[in-house]
C-alpha positions as CSV (number, residue, x, y, z in Angstrom):
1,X,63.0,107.2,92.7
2,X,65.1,109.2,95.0
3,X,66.0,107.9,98.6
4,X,66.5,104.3,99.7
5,X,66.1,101.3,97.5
6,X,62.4,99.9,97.5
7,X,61.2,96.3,97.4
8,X,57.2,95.3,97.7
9,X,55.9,92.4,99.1
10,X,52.9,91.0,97.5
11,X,50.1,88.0,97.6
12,X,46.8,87.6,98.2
13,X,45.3,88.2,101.2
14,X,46.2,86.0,104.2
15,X,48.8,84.5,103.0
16,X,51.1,86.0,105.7
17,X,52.9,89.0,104.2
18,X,52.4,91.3,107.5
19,X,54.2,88.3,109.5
20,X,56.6,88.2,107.0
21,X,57.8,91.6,106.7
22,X,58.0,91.8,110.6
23,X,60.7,88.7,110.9
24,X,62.4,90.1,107.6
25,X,62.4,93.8,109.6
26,X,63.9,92.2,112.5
27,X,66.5,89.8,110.6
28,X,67.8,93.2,108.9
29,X,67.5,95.1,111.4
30,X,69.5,93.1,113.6
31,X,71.9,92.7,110.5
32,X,72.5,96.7,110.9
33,X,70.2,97.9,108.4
34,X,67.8,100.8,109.1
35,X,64.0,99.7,107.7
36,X,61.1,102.1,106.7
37,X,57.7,99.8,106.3
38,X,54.9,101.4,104.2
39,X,51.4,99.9,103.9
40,X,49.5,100.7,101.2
41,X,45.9,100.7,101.2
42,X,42.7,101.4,99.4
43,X,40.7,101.9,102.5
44,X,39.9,105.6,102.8
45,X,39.7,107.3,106.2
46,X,42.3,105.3,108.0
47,X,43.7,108.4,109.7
48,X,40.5,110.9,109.8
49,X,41.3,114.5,111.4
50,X,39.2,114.2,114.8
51,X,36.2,116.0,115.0
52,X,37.3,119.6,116.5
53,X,40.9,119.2,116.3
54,X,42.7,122.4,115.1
55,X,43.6,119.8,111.6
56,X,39.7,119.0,111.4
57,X,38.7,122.4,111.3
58,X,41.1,124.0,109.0
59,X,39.8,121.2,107.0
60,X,36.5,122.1,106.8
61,X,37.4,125.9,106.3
62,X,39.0,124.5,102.5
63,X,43.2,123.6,103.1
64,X,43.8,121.1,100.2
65,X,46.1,119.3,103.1
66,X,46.4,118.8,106.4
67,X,49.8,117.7,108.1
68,X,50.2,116.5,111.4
69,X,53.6,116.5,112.8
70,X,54.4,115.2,116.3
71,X,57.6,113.2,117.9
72,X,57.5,109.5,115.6
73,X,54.0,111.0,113.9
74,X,53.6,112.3,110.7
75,X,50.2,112.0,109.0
76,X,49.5,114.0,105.9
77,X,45.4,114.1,104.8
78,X,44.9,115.4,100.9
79,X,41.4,116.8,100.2
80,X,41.2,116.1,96.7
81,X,41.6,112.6,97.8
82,X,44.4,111.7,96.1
83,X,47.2,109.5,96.9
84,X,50.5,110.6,97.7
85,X,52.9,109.0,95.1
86,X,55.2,106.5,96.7
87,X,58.3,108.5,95.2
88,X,57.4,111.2,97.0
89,X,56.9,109.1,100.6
90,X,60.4,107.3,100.0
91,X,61.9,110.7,99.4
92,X,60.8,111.5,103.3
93,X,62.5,108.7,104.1
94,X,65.4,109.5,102.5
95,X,68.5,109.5,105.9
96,X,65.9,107.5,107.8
97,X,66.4,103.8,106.2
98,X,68.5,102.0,104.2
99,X,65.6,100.0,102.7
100,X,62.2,100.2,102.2
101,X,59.4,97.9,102.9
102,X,56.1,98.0,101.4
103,X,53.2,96.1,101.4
104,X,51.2,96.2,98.5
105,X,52.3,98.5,95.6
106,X,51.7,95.4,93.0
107,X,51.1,97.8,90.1
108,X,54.5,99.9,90.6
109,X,57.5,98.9,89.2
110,X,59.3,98.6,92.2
111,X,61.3,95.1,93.0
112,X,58.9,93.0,94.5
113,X,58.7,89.8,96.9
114,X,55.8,87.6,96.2
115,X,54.0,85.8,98.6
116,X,52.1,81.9,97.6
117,X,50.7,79.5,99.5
118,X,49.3,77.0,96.6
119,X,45.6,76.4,97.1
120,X,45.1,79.5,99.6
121,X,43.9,81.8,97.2
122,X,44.1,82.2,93.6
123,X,47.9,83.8,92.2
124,X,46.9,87.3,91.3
125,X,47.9,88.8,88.0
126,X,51.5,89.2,87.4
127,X,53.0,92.3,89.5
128,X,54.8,95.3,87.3
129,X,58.4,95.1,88.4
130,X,61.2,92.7,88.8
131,X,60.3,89.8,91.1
132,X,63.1,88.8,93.2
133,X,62.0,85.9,94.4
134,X,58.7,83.8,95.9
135,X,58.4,82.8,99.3
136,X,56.3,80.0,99.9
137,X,55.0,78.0,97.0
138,X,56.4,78.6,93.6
139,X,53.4,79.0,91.1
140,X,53.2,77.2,88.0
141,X,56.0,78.2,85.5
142,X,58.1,80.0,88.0
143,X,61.6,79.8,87.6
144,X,63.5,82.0,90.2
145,X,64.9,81.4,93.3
146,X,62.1,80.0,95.9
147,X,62.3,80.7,100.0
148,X,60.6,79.0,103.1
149,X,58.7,82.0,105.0
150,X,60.4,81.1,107.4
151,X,63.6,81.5,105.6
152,X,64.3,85.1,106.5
153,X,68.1,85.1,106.7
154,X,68.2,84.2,103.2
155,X,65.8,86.3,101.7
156,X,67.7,89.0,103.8
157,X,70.9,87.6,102.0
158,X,69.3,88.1,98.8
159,X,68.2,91.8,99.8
160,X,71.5,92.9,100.8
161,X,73.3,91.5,97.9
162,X,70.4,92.8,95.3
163,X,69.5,96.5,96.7
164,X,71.7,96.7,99.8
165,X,75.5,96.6,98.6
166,X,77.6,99.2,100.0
167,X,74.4,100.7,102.2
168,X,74.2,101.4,106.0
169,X,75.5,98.0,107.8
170,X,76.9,99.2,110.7
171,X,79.8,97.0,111.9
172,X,80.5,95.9,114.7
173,X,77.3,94.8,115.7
């Protein structure tokens, strides 16, 4: 994959992944490190060209995509209704982050972060990938190294000595 290192965060749902990755963001963040978050999602129609907007209308005429670009906005709609391959959105991001965030992405090979609160929901199949580490309850059989959720610094530790080594820390700070 070209561009910045990748690592997913995974679990089931409600376990607390989106409050997660915001105090990891901020711990790295205020580390030095640039962060890019991605969200992946199965819902379609998250970001629908508006009815008569210039994007909406070349739509309907037959463009295969529609791009939005705007200052902080970039929105990209595919009418075959396939997803854009995470490759390709990291290599966007490319000279905008050291590191990328995602949530989801269990099925990718990316390093991931999972998630577990024992007896909040059932432990999902095992996610392609290396996993790094659990924060939160280690499931049955789980050997690796096991964080608080609220244990950021150290999963930021992790991070940097793992994917980060040698990328944008700016000193100083």
């Amino acid at each position: 994959m070209t561009g910045p290192p990748v690592v997913s965060i995974v679990g089931p749902s409600g376990v607390g992944k989106t409050a997660f990755l915001q105090a990891l963001t901020r711990e790295l963040r205020r580390r030095g490190h640039r962060v890019a978050y991605v969200k992946h999602s199965h819902h379609t129609g998250l970001l629908p060209d508006q009815p008569g907007s210039d994007t909406h209308r070349l739509a309907l005429a037959g463009a295969e995509a529609t791009a939005l670009v705007g200052p902080g906005l970039l929105a990209l709609r595919d009418a075959t209704g396939a997803e854009v391959p995470l490759p390709q959105v990291v290599a966007l991001l490319a000279g905008r982050a050291d590191l990328v965030l995602t949530e989801g992405y269990r099925s990718l090979p990316t390093p991931k972060l999972l998630l577990h609160r024992a007896g909040l929901a059932p432990l999902p199949e095992e996610p392609a990938g290396e996993t790094l580490a659990v924060v939160g309850d280690a499931p049955p059989g789980w050997s690796g190294p096991v964080f608080a959720p609220n244990d950021v610094a150290a999963v930021a530790d992790l991070l940097e000595g793992r994917l980060l080594a040698g990328r944008g820390r700016r000193r100083g700070r």
